[in-house]
CHARMM-style PDB file with segment names, atoms N, HN, CA, C and O in Angstrom:
ATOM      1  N   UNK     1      11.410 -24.048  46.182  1.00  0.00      PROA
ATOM      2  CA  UNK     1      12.230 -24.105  44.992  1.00  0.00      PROA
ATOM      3  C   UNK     1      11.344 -24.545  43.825  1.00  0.00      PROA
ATOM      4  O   UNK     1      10.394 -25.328  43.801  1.00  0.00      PROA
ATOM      5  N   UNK     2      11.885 -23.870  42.930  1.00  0.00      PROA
ATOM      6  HN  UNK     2      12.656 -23.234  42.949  1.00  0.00      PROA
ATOM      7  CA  UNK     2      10.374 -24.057  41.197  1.00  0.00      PROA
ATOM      8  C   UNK     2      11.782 -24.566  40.477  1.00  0.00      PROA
ATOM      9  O   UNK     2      12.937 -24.479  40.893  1.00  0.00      PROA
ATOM     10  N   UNK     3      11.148 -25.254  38.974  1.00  0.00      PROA
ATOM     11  HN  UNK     3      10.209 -25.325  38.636  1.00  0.00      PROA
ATOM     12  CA  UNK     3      11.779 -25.767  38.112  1.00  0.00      PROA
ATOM     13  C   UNK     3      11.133 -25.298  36.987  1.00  0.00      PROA
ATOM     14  O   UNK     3       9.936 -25.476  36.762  1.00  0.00      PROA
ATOM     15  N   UNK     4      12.024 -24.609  36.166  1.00  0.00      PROA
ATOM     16  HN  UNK     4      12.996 -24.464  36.349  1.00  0.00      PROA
ATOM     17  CA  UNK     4      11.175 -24.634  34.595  1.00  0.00      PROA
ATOM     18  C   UNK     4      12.125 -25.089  33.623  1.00  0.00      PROA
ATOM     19  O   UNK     4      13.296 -24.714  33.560  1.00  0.00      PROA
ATOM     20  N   UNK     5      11.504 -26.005  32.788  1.00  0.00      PROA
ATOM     21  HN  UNK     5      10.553 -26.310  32.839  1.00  0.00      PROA
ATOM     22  CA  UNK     5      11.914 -27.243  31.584  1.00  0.00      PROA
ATOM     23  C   UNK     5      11.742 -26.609  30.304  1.00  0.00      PROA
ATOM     24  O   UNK     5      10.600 -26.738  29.862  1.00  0.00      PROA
ATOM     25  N   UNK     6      12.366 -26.103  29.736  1.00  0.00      PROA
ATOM     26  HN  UNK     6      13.294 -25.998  30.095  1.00  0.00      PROA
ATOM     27  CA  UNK     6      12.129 -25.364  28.998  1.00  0.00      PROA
ATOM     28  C   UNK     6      12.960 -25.842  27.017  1.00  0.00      PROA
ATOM     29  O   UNK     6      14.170 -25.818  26.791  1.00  0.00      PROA
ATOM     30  N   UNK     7      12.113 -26.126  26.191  1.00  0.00      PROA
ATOM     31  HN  UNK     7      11.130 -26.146  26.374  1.00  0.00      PROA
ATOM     32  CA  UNK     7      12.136 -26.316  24.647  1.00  0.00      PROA
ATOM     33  C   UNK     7      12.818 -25.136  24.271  1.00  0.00      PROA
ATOM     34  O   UNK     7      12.652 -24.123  24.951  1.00  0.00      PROA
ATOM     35  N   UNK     8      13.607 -25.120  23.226  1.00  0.00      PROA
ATOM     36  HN  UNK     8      13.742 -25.943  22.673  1.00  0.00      PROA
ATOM     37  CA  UNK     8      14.479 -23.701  22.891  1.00  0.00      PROA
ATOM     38  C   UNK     8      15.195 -24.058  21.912  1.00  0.00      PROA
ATOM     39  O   UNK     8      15.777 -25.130  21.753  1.00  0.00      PROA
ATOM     40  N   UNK     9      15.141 -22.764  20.954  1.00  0.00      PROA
ATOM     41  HN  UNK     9      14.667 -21.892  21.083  1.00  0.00      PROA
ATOM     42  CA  UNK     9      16.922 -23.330  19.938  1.00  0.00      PROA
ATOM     43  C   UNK     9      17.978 -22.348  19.956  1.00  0.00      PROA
ATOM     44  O   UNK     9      18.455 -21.589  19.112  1.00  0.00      PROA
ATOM     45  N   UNK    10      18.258 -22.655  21.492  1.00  0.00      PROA
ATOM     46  HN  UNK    10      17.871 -23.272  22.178  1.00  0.00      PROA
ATOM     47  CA  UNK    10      19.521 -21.371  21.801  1.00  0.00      PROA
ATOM     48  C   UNK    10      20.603 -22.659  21.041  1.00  0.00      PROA
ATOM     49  O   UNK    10      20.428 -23.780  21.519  1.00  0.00      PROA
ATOM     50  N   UNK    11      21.680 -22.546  19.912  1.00  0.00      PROA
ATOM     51  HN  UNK    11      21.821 -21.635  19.524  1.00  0.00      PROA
ATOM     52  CA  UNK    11      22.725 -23.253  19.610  1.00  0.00      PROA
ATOM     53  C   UNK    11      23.701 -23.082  20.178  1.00  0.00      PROA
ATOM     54  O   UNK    11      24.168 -24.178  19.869  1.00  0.00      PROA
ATOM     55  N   UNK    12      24.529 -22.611  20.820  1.00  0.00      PROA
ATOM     56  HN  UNK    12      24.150 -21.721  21.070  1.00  0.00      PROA
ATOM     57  CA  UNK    12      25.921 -22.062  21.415  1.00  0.00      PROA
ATOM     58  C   UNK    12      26.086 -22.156  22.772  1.00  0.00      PROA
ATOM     59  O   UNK    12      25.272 -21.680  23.563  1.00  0.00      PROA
ATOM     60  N   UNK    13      26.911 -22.639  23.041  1.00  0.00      PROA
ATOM     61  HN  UNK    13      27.571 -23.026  22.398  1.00  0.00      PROA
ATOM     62  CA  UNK    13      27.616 -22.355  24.585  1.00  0.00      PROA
ATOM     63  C   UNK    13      27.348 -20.512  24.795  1.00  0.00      PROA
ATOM     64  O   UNK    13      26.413 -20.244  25.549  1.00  0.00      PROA
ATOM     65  N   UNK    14      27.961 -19.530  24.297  1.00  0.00      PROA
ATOM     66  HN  UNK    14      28.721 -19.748  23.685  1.00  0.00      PROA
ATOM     67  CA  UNK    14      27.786 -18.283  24.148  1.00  0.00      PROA
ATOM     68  C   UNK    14      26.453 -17.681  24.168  1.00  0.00      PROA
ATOM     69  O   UNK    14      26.004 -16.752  24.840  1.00  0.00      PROA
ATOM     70  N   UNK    15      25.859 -18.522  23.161  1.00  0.00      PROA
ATOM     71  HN  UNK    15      26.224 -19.277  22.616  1.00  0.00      PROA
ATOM     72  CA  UNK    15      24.036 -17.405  23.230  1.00  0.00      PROA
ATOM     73  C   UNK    15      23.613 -17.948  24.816  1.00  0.00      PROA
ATOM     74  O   UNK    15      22.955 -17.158  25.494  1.00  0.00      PROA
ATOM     75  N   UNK    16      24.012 -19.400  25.469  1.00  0.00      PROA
ATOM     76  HN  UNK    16      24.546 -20.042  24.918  1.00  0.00      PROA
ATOM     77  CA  UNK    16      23.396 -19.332  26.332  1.00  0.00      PROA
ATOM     78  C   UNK    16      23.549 -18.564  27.641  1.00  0.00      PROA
ATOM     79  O   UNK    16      22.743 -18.201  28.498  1.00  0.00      PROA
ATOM     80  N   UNK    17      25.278 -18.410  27.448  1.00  0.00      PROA
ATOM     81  HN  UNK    17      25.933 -18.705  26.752  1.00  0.00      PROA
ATOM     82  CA  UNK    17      25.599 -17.421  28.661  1.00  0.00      PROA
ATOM     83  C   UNK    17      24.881 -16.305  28.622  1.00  0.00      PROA
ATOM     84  O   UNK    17      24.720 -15.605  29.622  1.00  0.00      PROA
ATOM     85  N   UNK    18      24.120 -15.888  26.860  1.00  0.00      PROA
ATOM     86  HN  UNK    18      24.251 -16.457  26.048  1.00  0.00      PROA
ATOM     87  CA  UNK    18      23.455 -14.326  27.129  1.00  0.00      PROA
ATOM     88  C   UNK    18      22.199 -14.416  27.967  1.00  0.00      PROA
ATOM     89  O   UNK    18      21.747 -13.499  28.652  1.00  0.00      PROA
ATOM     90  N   UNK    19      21.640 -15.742  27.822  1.00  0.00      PROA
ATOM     91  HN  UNK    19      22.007 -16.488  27.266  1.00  0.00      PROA
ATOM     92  CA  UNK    19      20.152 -15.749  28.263  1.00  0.00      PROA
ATOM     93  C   UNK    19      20.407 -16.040  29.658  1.00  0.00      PROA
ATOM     94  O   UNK    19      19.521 -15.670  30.429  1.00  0.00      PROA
ATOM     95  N   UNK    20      21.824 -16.852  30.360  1.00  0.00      PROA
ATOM     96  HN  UNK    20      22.544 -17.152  29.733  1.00  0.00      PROA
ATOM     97  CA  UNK    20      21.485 -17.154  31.871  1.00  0.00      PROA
ATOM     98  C   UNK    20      22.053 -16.168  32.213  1.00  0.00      PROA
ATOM     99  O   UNK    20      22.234 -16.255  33.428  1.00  0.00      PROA
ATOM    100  N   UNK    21      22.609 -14.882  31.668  1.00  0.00      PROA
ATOM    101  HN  UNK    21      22.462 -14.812  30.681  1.00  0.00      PROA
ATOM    102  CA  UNK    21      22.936 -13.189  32.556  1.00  0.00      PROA
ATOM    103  C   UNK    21      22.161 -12.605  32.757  1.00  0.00      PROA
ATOM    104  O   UNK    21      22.086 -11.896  33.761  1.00  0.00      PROA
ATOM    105  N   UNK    22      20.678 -12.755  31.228  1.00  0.00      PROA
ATOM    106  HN  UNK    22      20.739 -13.330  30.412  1.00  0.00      PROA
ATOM    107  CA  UNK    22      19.642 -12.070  31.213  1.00  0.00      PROA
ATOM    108  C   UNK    22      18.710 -12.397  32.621  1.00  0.00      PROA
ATOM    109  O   UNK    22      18.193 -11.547  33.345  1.00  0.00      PROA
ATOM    110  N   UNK    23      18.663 -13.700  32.764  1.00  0.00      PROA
ATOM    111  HN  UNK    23      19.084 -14.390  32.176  1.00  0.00      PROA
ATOM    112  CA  UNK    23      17.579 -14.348  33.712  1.00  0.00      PROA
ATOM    113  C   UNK    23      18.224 -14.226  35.067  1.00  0.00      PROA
ATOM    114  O   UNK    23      17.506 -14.042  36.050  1.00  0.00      PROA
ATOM    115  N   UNK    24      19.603 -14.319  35.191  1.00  0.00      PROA
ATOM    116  HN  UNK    24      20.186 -14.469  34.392  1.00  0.00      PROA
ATOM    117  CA  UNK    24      20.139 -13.595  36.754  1.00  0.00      PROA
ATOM    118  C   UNK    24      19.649 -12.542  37.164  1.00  0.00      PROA
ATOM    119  O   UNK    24      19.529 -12.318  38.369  1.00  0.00      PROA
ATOM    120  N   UNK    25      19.327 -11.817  36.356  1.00  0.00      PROA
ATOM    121  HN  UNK    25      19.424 -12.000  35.377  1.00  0.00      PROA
ATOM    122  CA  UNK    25      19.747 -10.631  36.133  1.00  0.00      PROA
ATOM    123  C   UNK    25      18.316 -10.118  36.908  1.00  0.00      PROA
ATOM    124  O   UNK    25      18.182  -9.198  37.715  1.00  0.00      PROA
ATOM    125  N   UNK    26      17.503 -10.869  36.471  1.00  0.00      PROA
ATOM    126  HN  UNK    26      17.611 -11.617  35.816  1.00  0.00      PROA
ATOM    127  CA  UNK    26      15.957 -10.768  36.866  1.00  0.00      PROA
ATOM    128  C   UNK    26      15.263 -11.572  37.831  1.00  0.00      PROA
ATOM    129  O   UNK    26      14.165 -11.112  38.142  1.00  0.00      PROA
ATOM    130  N   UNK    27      15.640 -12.795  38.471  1.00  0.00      PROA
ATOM    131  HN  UNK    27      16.533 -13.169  38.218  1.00  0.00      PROA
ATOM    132  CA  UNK    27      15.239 -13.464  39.251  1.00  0.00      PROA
ATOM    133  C   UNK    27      16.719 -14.166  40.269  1.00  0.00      PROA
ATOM    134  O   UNK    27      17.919 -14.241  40.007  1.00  0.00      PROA
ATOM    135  N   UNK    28      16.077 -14.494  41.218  1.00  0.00      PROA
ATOM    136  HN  UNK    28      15.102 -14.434  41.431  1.00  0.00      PROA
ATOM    137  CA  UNK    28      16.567 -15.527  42.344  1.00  0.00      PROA
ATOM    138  C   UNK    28      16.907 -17.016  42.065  1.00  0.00      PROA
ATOM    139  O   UNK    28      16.377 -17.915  42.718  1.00  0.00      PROA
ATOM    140  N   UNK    29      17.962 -17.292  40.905  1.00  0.00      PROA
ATOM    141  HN  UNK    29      18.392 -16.562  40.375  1.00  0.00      PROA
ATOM    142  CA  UNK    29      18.073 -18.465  40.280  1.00  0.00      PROA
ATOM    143  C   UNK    29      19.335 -19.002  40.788  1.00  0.00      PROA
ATOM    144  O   UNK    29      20.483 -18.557  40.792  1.00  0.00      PROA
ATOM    145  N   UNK    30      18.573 -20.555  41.402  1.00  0.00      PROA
ATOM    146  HN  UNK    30      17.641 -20.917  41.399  1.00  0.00      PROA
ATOM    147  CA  UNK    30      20.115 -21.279  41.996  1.00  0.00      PROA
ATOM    148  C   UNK    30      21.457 -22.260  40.883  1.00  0.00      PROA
ATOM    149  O   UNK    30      22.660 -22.516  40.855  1.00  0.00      PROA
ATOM    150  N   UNK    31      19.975 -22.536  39.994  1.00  0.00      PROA
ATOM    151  HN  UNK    31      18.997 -22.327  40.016  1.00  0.00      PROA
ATOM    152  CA  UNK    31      20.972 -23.093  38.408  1.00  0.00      PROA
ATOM    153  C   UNK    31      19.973 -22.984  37.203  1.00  0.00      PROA
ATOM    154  O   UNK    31      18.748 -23.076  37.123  1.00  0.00      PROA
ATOM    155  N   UNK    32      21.056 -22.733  36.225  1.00  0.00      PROA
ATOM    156  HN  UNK    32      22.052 -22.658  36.290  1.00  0.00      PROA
ATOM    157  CA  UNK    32      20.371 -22.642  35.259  1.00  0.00      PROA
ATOM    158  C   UNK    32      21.253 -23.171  34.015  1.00  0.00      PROA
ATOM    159  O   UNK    32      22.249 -22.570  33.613  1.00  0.00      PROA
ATOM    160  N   UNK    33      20.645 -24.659  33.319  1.00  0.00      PROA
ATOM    161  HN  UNK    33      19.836 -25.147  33.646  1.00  0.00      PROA
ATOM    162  CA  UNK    33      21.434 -25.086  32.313  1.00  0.00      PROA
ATOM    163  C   UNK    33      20.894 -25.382  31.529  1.00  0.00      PROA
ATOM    164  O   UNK    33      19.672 -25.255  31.452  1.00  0.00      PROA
ATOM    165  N   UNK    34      21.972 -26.120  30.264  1.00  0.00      PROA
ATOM    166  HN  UNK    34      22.965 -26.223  30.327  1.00  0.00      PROA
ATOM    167  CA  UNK    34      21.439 -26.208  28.989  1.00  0.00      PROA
ATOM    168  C   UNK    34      21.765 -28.097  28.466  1.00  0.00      PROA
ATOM    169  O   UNK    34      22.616 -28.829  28.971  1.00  0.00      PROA
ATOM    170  N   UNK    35      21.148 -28.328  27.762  1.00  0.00      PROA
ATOM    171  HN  UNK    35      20.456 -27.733  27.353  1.00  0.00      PROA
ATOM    172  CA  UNK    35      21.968 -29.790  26.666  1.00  0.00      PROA
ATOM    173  C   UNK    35      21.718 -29.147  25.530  1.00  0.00      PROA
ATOM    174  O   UNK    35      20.726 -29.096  24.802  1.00  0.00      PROA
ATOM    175  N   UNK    36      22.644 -28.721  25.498  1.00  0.00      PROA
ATOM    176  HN  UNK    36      23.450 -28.762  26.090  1.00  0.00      PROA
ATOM    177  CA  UNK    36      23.160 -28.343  23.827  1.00  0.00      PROA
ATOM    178  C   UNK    36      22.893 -29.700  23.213  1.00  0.00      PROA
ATOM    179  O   UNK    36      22.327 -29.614  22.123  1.00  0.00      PROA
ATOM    180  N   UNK    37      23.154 -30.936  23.626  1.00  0.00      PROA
ATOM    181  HN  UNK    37      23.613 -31.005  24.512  1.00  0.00      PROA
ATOM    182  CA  UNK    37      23.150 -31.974  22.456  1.00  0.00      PROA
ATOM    183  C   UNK    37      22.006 -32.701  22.380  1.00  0.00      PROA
ATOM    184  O   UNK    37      22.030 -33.769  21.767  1.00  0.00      PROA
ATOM    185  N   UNK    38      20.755 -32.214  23.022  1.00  0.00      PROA
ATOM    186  HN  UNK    38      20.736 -31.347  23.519  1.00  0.00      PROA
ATOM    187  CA  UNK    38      19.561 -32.625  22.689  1.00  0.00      PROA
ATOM    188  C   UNK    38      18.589 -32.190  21.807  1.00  0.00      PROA
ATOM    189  O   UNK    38      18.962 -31.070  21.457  1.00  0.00      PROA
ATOM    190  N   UNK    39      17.618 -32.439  21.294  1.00  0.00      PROA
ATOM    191  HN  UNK    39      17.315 -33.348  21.578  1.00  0.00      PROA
ATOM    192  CA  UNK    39      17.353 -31.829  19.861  1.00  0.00      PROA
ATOM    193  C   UNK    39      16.620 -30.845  20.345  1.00  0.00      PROA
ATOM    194  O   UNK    39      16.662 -29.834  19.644  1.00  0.00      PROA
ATOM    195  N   UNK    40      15.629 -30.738  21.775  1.00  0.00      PROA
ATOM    196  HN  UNK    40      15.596 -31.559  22.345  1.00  0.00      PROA
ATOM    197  CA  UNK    40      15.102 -29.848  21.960  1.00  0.00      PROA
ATOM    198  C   UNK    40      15.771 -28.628  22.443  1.00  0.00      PROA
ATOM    199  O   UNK    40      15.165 -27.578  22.655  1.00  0.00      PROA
ATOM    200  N   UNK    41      17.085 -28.799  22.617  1.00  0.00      PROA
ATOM    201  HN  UNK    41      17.578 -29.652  22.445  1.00  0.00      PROA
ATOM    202  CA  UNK    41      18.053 -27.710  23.319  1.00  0.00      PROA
ATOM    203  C   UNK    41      17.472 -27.419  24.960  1.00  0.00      PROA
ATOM    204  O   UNK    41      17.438 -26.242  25.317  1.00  0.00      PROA
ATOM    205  N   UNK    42      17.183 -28.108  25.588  1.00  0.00      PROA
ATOM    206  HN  UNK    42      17.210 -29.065  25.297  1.00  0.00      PROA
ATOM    207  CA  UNK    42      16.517 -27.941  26.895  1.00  0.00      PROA
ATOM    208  C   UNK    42      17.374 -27.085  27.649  1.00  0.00      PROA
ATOM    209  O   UNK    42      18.582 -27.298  27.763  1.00  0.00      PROA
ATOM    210  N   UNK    43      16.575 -25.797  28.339  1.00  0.00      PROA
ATOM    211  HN  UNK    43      15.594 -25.624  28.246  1.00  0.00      PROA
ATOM    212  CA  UNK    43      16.803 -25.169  29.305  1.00  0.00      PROA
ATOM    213  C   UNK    43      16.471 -25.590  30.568  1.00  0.00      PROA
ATOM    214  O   UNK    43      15.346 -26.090  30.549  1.00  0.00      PROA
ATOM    215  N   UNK    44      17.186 -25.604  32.123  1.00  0.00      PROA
ATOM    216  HN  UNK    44      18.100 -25.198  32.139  1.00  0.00      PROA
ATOM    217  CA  UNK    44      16.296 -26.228  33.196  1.00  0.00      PROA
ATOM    218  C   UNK    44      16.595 -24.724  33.955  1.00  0.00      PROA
ATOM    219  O   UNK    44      17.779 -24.389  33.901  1.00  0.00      PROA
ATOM    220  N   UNK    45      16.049 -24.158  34.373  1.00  0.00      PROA
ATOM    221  HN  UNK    45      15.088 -24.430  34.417  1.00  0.00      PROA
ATOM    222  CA  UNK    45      16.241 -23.459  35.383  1.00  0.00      PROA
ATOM    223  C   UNK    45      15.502 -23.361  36.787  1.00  0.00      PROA
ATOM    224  O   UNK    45      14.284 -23.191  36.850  1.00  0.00      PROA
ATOM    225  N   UNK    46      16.258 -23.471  37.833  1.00  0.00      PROA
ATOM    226  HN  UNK    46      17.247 -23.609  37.782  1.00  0.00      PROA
ATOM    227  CA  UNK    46      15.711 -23.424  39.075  1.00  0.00      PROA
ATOM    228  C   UNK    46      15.844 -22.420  39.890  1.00  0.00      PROA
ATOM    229  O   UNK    46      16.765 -21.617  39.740  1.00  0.00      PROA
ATOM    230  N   UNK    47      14.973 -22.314  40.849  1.00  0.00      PROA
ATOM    231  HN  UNK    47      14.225 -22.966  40.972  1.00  0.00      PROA
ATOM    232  CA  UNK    47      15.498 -21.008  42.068  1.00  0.00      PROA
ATOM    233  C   UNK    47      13.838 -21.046  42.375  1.00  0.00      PROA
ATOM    234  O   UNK    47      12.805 -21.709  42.283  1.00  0.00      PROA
ATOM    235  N   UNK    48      14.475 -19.722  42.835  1.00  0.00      PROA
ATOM    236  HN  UNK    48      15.314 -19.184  42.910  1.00  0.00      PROA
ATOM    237  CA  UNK    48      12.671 -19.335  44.236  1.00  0.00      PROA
ATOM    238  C   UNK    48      11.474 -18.211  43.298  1.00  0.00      PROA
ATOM    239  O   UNK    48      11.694 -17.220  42.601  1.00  0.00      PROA
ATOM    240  N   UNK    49      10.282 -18.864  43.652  1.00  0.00      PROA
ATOM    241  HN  UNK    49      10.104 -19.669  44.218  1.00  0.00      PROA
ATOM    242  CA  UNK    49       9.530 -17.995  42.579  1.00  0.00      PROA
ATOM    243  C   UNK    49       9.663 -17.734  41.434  1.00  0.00      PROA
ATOM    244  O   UNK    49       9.710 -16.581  41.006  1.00  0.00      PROA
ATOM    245  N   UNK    50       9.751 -18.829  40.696  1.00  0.00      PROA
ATOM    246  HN  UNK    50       9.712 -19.766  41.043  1.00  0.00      PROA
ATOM    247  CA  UNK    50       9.993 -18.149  39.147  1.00  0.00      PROA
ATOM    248  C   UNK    50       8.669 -18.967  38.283  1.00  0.00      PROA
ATOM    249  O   UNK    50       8.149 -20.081  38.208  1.00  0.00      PROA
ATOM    250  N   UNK    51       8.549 -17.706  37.759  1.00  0.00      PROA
ATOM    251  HN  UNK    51       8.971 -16.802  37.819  1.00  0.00      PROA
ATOM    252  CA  UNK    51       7.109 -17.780  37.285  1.00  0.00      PROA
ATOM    253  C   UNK    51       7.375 -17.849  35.605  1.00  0.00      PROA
ATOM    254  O   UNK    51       7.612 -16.826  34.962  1.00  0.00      PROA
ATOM    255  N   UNK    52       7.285 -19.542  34.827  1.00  0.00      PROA
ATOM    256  HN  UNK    52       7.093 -20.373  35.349  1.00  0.00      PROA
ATOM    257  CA  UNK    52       7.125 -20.139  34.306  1.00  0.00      PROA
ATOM    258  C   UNK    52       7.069 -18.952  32.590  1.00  0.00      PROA
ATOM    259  O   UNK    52       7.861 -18.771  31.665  1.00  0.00      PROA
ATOM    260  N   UNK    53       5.808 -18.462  32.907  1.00  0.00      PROA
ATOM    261  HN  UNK    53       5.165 -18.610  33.659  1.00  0.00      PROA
ATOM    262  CA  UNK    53       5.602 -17.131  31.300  1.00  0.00      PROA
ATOM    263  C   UNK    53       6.638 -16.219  31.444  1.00  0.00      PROA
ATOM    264  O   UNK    53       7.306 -15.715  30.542  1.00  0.00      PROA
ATOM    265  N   UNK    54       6.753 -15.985  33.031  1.00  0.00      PROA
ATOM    266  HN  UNK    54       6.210 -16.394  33.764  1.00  0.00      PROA
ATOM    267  CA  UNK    54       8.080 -15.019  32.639  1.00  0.00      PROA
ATOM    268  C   UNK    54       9.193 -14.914  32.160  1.00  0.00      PROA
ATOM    269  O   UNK    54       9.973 -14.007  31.865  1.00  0.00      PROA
ATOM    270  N   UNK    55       9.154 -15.914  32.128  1.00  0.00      PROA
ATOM    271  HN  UNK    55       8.521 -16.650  32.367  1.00  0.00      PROA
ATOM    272  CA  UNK    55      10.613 -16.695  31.608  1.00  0.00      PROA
ATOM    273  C   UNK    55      10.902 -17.109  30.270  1.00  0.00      PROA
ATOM    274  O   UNK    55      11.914 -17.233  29.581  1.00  0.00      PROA
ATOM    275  N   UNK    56       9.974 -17.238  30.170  1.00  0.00      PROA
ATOM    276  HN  UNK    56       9.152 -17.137  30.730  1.00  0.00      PROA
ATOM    277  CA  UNK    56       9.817 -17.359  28.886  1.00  0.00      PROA
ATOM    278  C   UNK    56      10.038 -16.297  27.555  1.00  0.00      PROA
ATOM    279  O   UNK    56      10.639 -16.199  26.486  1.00  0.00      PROA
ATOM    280  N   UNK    57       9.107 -15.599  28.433  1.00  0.00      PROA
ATOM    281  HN  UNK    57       8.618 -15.679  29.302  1.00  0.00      PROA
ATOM    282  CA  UNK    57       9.063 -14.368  27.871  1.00  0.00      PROA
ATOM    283  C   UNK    57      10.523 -13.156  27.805  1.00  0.00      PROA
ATOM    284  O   UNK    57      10.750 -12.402  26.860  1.00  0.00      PROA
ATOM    285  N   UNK    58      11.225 -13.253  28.897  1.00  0.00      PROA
ATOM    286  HN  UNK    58      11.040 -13.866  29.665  1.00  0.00      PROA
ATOM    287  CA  UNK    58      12.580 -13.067  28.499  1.00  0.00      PROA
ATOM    288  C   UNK    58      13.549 -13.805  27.494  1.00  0.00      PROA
ATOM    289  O   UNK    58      14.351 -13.133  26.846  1.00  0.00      PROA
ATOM    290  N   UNK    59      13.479 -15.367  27.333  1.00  0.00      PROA
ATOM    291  HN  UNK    59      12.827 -15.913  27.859  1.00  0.00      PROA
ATOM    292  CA  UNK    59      14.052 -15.778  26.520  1.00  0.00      PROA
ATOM    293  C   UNK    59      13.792 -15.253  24.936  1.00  0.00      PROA
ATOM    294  O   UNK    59      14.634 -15.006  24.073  1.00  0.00      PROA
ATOM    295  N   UNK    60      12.511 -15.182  24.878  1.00  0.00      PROA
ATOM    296  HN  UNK    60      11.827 -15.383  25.580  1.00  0.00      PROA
ATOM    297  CA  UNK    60      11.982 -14.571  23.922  1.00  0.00      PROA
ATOM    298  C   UNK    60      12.453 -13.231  23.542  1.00  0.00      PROA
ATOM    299  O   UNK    60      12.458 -12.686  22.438  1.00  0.00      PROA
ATOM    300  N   UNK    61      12.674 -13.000  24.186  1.00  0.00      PROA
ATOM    301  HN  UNK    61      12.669 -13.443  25.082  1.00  0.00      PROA
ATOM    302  CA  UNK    61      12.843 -11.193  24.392  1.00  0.00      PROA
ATOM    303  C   UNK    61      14.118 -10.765  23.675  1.00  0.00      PROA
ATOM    304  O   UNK    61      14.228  -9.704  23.062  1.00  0.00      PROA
ATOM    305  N   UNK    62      15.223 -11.831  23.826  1.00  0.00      PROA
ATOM    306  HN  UNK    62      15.134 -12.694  24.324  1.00  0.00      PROA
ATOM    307  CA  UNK    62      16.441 -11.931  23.178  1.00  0.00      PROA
ATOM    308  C   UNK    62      16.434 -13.179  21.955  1.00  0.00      PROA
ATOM    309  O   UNK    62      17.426 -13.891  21.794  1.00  0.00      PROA
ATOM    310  N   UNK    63      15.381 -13.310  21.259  1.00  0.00      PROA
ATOM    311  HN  UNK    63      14.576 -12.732  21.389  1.00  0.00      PROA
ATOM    312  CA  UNK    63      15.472 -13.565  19.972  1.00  0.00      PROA
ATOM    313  C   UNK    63      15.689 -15.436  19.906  1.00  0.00      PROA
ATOM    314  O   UNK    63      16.334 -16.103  19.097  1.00  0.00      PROA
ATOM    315  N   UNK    64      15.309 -15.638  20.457  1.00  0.00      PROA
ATOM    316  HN  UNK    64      14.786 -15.096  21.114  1.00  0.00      PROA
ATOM    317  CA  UNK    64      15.143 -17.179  21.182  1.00  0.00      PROA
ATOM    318  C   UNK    64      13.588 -17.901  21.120  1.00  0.00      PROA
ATOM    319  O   UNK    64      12.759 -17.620  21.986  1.00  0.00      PROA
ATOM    320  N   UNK    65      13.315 -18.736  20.152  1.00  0.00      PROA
ATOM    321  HN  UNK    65      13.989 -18.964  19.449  1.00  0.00      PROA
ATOM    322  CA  UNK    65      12.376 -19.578  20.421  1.00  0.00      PROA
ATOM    323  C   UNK    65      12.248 -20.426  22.117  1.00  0.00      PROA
ATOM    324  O   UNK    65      13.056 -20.984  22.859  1.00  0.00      PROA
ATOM    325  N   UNK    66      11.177 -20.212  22.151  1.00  0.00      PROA
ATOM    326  HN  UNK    66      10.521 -19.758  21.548  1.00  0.00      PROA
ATOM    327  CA  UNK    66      11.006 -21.077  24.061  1.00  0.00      PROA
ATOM    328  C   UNK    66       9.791 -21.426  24.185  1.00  0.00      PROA
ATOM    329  O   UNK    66       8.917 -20.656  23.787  1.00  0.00      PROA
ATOM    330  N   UNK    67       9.543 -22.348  24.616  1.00  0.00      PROA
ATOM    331  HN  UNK    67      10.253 -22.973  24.940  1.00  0.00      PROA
ATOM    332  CA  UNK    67       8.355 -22.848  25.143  1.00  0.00      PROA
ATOM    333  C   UNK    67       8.202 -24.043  26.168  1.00  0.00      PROA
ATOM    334  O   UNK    67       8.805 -25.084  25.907  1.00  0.00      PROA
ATOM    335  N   UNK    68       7.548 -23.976  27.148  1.00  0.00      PROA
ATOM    336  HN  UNK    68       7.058 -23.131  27.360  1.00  0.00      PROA
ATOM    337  CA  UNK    68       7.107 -25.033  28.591  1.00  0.00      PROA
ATOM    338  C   UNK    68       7.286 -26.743  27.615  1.00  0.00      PROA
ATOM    339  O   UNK    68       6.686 -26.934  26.557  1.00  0.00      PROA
ATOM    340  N   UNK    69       8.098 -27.661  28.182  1.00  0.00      PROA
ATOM    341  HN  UNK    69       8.586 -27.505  29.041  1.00  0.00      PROA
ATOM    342  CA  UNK    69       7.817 -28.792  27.875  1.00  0.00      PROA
ATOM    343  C   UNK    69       6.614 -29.542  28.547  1.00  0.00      PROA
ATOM    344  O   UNK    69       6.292 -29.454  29.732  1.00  0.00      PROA
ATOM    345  N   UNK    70       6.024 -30.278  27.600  1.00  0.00      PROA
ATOM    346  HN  UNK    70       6.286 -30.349  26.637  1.00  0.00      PROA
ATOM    347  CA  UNK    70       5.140 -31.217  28.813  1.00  0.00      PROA
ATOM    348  C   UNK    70       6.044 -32.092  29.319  1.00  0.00      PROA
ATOM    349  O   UNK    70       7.186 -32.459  29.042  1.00  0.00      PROA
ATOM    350  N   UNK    71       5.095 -32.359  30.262  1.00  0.00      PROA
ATOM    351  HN  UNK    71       4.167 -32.060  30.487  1.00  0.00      PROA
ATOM    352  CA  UNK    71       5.609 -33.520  31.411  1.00  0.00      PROA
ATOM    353  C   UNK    71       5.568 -34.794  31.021  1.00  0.00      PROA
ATOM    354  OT1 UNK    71       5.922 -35.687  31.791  1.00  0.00      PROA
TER     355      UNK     71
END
């Protein structure tokens, strides 16, 4: 099981349902959430094999700032 922590300014309950259909849609993901009320808008998503740029790079893909938090 992988984890990616992910910086973002998805604002909405709604934009995020677009990005966790997009990322179902494409990988083996067991959860995938948001804190809307944190300033970084953190994405966490988990599941099997998920490869960190890729992911990214879909968020991106739908008009979404994203980037890896440090640790």
């Amino acid at each position: 099981m992988e984890m990616a922590i992910l910086k973002t300014d998805i604002r909405s309950g709604n934009d995020f349902r677009i990005v966790k259909n997009k990322l179902h849609k494409y990988y083996n993901i067991n959860q995938c959430t948001i804190d809307l009320d944190d300033m970084d808008k953190v994405v966490r998503v988990v599941g099997d094999k998920i490869e960190m740029q890729e992911v990214i790079d879909k968020i991106k893909s739908l008009g979404y700032l994203c980037e890896e938090l440090p640790d």
